[in-house]
BARO-232156 format. One record per residue: x negated, y negated, z negated of N, C-alpha, C in turn. Coordinates in steps of 0.02 Angstrom, whole numbers, padded with zeros to 5 digits, always signed. Each point is the difference from the previous one (the first is absolute). Example, Ala and Ser with C-alpha at 12.3 -4.5 7.8 and 13.67 -1.06 7.14 Angstrom:
BEGIN
-00660+00284-00390+00045-00059+00000-00045-00060+00000 +00018-00053+00036-00042-00059-00003+00039-00055-00037 
***
This chain:
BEGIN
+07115-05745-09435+00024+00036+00058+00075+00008+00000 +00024+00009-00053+00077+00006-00005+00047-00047+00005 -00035-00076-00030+00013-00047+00036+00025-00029+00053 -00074+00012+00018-00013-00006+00090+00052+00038+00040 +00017+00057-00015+00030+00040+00048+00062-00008-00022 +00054-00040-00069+00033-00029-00012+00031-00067+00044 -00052-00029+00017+00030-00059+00029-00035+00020+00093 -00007+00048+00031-00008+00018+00035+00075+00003+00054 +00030+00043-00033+00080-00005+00064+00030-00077-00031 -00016-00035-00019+00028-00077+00000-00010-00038+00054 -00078+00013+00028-00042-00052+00026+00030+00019+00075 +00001+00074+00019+00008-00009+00067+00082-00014+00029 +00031+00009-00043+00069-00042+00041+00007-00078-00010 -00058-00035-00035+00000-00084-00010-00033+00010+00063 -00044+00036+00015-00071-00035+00068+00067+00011+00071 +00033+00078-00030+00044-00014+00072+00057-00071+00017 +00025-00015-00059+00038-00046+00003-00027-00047+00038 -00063-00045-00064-00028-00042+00055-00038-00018+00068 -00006+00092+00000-00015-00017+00094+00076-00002+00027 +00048+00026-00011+00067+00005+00034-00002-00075-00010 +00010-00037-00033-00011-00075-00021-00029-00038+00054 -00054-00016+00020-00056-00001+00031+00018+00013+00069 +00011+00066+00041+00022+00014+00060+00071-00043-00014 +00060+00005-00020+00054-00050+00026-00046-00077+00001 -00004-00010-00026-00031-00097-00002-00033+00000+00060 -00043+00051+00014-00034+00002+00070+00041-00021+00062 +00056+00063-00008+00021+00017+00061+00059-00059+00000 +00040-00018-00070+00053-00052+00025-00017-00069+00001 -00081-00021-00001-00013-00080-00012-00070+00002+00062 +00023+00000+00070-00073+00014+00038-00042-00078-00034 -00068+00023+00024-00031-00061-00018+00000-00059+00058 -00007-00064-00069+00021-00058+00026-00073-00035+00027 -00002-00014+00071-00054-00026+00003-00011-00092-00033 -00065-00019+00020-00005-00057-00063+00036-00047+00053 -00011-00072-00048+00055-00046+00013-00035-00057+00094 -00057+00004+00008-00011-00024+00067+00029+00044+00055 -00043+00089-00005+00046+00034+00038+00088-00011-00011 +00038+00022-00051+00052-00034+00022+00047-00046+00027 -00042-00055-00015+00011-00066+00056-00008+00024+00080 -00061-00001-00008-00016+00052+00077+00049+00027+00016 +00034+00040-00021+00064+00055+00016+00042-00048+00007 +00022-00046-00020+00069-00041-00005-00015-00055+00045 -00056-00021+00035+00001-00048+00041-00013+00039+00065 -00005+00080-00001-00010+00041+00066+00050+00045+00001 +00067-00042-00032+00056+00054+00017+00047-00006+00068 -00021-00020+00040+00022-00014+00080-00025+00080+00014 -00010+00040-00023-00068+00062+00047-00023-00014+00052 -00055-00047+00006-00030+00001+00087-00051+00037-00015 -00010+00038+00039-00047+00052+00032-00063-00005-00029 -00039+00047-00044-00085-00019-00023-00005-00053-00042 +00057-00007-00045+00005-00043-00049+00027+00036-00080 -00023+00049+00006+00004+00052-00058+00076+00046-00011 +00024+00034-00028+00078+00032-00022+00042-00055-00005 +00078+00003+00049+00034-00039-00048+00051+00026-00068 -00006-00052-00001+00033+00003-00097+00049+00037-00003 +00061+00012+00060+00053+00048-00016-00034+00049-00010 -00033+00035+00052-00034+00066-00012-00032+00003-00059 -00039-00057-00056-00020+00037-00050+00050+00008-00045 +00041-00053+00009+00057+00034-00055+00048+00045+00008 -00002+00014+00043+00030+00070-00011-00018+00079-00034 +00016+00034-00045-00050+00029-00004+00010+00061+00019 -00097+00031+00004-00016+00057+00027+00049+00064+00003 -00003+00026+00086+00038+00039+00008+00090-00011+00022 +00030-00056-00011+00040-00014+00021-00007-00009+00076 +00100-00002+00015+00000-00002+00075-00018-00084+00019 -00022+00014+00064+00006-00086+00025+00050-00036+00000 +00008-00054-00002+00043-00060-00008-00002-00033+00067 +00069+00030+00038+00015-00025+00098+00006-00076-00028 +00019-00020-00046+00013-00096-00002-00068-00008+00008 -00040+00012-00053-00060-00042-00003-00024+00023+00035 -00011+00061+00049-00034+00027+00063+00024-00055+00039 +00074-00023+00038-00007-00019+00033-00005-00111+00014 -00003+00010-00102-00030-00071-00009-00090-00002+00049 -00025+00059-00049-00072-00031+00044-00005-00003+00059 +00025+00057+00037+00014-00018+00058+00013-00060+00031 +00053-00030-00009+00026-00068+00020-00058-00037-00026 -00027-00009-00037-00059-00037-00023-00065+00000+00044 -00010+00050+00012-00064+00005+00032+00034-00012+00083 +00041-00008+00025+00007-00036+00065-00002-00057-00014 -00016-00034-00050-00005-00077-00015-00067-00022+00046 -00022-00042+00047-00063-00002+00035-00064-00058-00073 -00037+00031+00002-00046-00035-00046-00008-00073+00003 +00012-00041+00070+00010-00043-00006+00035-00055-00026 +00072+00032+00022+00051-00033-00067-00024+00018-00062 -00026+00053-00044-00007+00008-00035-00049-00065-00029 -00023-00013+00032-00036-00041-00024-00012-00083+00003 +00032+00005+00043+00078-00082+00014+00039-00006-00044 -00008+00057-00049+00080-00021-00061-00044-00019-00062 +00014-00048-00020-00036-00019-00065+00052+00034-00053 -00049+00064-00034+00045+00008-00052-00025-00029-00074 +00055-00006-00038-00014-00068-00061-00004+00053-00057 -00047-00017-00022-00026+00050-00076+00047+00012-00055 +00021+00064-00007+00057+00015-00061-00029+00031-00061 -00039-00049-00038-00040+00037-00059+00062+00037-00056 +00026-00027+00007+00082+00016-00053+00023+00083+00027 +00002+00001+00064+00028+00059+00031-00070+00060+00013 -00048-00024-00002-00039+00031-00008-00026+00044-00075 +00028-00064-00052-00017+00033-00082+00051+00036-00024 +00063-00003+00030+00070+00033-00001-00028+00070+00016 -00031-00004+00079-00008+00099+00003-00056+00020-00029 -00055-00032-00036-00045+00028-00012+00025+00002-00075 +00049-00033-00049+00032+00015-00045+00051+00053-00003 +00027+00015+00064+00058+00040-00011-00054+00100+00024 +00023+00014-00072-00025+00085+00021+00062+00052+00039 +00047-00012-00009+00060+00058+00039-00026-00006+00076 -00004+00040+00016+00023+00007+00081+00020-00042+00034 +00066+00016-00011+00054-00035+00034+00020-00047+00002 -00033-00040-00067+00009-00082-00020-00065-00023+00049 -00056+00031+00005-00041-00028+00050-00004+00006+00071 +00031+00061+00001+00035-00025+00078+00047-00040+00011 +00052+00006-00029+00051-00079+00017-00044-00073-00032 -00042+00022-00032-00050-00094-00005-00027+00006+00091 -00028+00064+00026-00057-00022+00059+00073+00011+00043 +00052+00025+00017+00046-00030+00035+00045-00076+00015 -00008-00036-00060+00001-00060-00033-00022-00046+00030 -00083+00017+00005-00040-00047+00038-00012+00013+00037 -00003+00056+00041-00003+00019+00065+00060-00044+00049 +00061+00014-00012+00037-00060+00015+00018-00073+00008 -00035-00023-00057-00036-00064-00021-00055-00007+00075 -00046+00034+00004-00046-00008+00056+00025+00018+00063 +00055+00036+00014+00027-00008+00057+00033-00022+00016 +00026-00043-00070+00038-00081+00055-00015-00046-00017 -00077-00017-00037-00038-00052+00042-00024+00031+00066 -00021+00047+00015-00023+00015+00057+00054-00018+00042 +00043-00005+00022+00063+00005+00033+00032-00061-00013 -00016-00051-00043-00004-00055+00016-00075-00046+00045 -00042+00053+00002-00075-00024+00025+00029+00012+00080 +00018+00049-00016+00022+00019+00088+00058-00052+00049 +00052-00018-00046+00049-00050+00033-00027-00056-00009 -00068-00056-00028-00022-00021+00028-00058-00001+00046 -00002+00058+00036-00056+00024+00044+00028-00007+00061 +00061+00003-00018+00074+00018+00055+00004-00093+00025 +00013-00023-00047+00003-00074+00016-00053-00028+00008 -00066+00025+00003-00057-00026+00015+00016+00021+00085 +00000+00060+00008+00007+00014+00087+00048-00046+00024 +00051+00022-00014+00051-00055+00031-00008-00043+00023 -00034-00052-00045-00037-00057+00007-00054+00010+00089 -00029+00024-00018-00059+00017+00031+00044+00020+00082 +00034+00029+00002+00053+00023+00051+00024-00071+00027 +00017-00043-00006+00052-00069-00016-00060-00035+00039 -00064+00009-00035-00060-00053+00042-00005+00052+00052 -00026+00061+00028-00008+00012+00031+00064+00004+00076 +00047-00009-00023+00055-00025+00054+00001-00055+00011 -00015-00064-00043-00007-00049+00036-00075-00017+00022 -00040+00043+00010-00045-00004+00025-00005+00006+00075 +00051+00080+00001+00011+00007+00088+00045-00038+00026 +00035-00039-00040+00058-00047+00022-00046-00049+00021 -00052-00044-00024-00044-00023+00014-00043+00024+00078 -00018+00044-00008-00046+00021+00059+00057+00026+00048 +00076+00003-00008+00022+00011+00052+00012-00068+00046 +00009-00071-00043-00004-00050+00021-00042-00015+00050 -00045+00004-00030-00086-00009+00057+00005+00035+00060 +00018+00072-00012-00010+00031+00067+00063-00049+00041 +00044-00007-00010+00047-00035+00030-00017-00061+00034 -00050-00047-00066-00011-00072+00052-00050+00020+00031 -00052+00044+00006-00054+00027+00050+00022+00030+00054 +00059+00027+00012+00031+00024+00045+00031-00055+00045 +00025-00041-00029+00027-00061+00019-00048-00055+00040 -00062+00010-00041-00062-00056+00027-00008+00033+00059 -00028+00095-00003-00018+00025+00059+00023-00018+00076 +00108-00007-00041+00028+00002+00073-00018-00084+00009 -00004-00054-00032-00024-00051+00033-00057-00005+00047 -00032+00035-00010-00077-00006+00015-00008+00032+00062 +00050+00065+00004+00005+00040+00069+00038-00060+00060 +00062-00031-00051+00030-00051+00057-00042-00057+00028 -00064-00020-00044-00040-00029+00028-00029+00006+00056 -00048+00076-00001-00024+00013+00037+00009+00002+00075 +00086+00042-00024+00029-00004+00060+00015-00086+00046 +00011-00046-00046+00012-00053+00033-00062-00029+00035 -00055+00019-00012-00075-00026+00007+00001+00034+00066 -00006+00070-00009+00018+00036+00076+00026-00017+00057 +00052-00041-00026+00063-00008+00071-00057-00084-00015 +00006-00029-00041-00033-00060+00057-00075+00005+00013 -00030+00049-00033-00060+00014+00077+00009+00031+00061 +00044+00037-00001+00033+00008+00058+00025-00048+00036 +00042-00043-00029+00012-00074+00060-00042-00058+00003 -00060+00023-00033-00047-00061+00018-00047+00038+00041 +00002+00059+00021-00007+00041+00056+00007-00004+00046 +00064-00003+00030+00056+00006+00024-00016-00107+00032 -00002-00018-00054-00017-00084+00026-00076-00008+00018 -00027+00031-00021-00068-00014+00026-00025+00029+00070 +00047+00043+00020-00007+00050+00052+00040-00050+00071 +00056-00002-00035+00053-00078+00038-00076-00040+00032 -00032-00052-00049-00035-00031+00016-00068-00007+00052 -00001+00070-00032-00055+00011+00044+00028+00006+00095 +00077+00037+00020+00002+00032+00041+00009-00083+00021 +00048-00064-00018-00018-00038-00002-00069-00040+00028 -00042+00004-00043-00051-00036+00033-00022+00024+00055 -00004+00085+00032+00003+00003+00052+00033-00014+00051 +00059-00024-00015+00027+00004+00060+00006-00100+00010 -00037-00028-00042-00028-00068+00017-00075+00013+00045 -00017+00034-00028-00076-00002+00042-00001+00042+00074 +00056+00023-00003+00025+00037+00063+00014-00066+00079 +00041-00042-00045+00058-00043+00018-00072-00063+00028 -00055+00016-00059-00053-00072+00039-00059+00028+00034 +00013+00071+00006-00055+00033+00049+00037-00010+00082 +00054+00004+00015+00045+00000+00048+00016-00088+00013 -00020-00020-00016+00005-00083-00016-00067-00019+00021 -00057+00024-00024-00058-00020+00011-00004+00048+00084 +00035+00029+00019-00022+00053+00052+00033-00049+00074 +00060-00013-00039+00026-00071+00052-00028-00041+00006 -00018-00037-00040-00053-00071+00017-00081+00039+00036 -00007+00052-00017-00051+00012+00058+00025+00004+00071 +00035+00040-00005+00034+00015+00075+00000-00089+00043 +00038-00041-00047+00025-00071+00023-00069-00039+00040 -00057+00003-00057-00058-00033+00009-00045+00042+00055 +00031+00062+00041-00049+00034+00033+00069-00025+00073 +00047+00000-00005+00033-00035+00048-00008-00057+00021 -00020-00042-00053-00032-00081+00006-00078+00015+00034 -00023+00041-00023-00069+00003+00047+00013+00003+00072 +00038+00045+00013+00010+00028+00063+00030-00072+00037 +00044-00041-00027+00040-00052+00041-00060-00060+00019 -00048-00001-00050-00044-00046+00024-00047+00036+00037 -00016+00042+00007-00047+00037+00052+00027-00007+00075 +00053+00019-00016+00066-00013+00054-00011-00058+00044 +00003-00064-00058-00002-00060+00026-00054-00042+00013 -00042+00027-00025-00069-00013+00017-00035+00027+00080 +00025+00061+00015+00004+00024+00050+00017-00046+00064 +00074-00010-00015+00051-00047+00058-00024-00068-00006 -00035-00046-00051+00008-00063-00005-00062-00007+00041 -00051+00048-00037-00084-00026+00019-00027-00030-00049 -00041-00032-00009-00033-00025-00037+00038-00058-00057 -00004-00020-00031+00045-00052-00048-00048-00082+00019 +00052-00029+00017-00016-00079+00028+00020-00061-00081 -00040-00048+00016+00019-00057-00049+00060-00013-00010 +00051+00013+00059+00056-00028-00024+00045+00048-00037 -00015+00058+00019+00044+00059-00023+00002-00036-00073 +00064+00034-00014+00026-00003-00093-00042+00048-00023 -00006+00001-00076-00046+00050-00021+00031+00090+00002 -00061+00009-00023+00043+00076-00004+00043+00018-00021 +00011-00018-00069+00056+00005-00052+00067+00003+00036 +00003-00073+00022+00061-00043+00015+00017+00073+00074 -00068+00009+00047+00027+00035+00061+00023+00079-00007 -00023+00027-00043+00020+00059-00026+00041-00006-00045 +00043-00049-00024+00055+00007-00008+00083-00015+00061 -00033-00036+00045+00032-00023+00046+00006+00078+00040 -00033+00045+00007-00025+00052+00024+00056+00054-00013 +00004+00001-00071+00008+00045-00033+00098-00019-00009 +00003-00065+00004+00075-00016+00021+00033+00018+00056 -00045-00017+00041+00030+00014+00098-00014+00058+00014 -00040+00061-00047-00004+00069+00000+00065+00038+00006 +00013+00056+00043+00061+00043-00019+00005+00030-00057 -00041-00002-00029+00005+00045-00084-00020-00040-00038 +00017-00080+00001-00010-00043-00069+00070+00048-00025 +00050-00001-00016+00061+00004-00041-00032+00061-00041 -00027+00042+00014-00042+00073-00029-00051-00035-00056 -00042-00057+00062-00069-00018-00053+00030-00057-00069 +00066-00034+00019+00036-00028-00058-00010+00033-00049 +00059+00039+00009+00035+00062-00050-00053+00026-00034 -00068+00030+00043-00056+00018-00057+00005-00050-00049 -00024-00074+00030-00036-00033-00054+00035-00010-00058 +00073-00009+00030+00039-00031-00053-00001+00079-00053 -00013+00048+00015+00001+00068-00034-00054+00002-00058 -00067-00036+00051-00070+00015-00060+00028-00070-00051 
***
C-alpha cells in the first residue's frame, strides 16, 4: 500500500501530459483522408456545385476567417458552363498530384492546388481559343453561304423579270393577231357585201331582159323562119334600147 500510494502522484501528471500530447496532435494534424479520396479532391478542385468541399476550404483551418481570393476564385469557377468543362481535355498530373498528397503544411498544399489549378485553366483557355477558331470558321462558311443564296435570289429575280417580259410580249401579239383577225373578218364582209350587190345587179339586168323580150314579143307577133334567133335579136334590142349604156355598165360591172 505504501508503495502504491508512492508512485501514485507520479502517474497522474504523466496521464495529463499525454493527453495534453494527444489533444495538440489532434487539433494541429486534422485527419488525412485516404489516398483515392484525395485524388478525388485534387481532380475536383474547380468547386462545381455537388461535387463535394473544395480543397481551399479544407485547408484552411477551423474557425478562421474566409479567404475573399479563394472565395472569389470559386466563384469565377463555377461560372465556368459544364460544357466547356468538359470540352477541355485535362492531361493527368500524377507527379502533382503525389506532391500534395506528400506535402503535409497547409500552405505548401495550397500553393501545389493553386499550381494546378492554373495549369487547368490554361489548358482550358487554350480549349476555348480554339473553340473561338472553330466558330470563326463556322461564321466564314456561313457568310459565304448567304453570299451564295444572295446570288440565286438575284438570278431568280432576273429569270422572273424575263418571264414577266415574255408574257407581256405574248399579250401585245395576241392582241394584234386580234386586232388582224378582226381586220379580216370585217374584210371578208365587206367582200360578201360587194357580191351580194353584184349578184342583186345581174338580177335586176336579167329581169330587164325579160321585160324587153316580152316587149318584143308583144310588137313583133309571133317569131317567123326568117327572123334571127333570139340571142342575136335581144341583143340587137338591147343595143337600139335607150338604156343599153346602163345595161353595158352593169355587165361590164358583174
Amino acid at each position: 500500500m505504501a508503495a502504491r500510494s508512492r508512485h501514485t502522484p507520479l502517474r497522474l501528471p504523466l496521464l495529463l501530459l499525454l493527453l495534453c500530447a494527444l489533444l495538440q496532435l489532434a487539433t494541429a494534424a486534422p485527419e488525412r483522408p485516404p489516398a483515392p479520396e484525395r485524388a478525388s479532391r485534387v481532380e475536383r478542385a474547380d468547386g462545381a456545385p455537388g461535387q463535394g468541399r473544395s480543397p481551399f476550404r479544407s485547408a484552411r483551418p477551423e474557425g478562421a476567417p474566409p479567404d475573399a481570393e479563394a472565395e472569389a476564385e470559386a466563384e469565377a469557377e463555377a461560372e465556368v458552363t459544364p460544357k466547356a468543362k468538359v470540352e477541355v481535355k485535362e492531361e493527368a498530373a500524377p507527379k502533382a498530384k503525389a506532391e500534395v498528397d506528400k506535402a503535409e503544411d497547409p500552405a505548401t498544399k495550397r500553393a501545389l492546388l493553386v499550381a494546378e489549378r492554373e495549369r487547368r485553366l490554361a489548358a482550358r483557355e487554350s480549349g476555348l481559343v480554339g473553340r473561338e477558331k472553330k466558330l470563326e470558321e463556322r461564321e466564314r462558311v456561313l457568310e459565304e453561304r448567304e453570299r451564295k443564296l444572295e446570288e440565286r435570289e438575284h438570278a431568280l429575280e432576273e429569270r422572273e423579270g424575263k418571264v414577266e417580259a415574255r408574257e407581256k410580249a405574248l399579250s401585245l401579239r395576241e392582241q394584234d393577231g386580234n386586232e388582224e383577225v378582226i381586220a379580216r373578218i370585217h374584210k371578208l364582209e365587206a367582200d360578201v357585201a360587194a357580191r351580194e350587190m353584184a349578184l342583186e345587179t345581174r338580177e335586176r339586168m336579167a329581169e330587164q331582159r325579160e321585160k324587153l323580150v316580152e316587149l318584143r314579143e308583144k310588137a313583133v307577133g309571133p317569131l317567123d323562119q326568117t327572123d334571127p334567133p333570139p340571142v342575136e335579136a335581144d341583143a340587137a334590142d338591147a343595143a337600139n334600147a335607150p338604156d343599153a349604156p346602163d345595161a353595158a355598165a352593169a355587165a361590164a360591172a358583174a
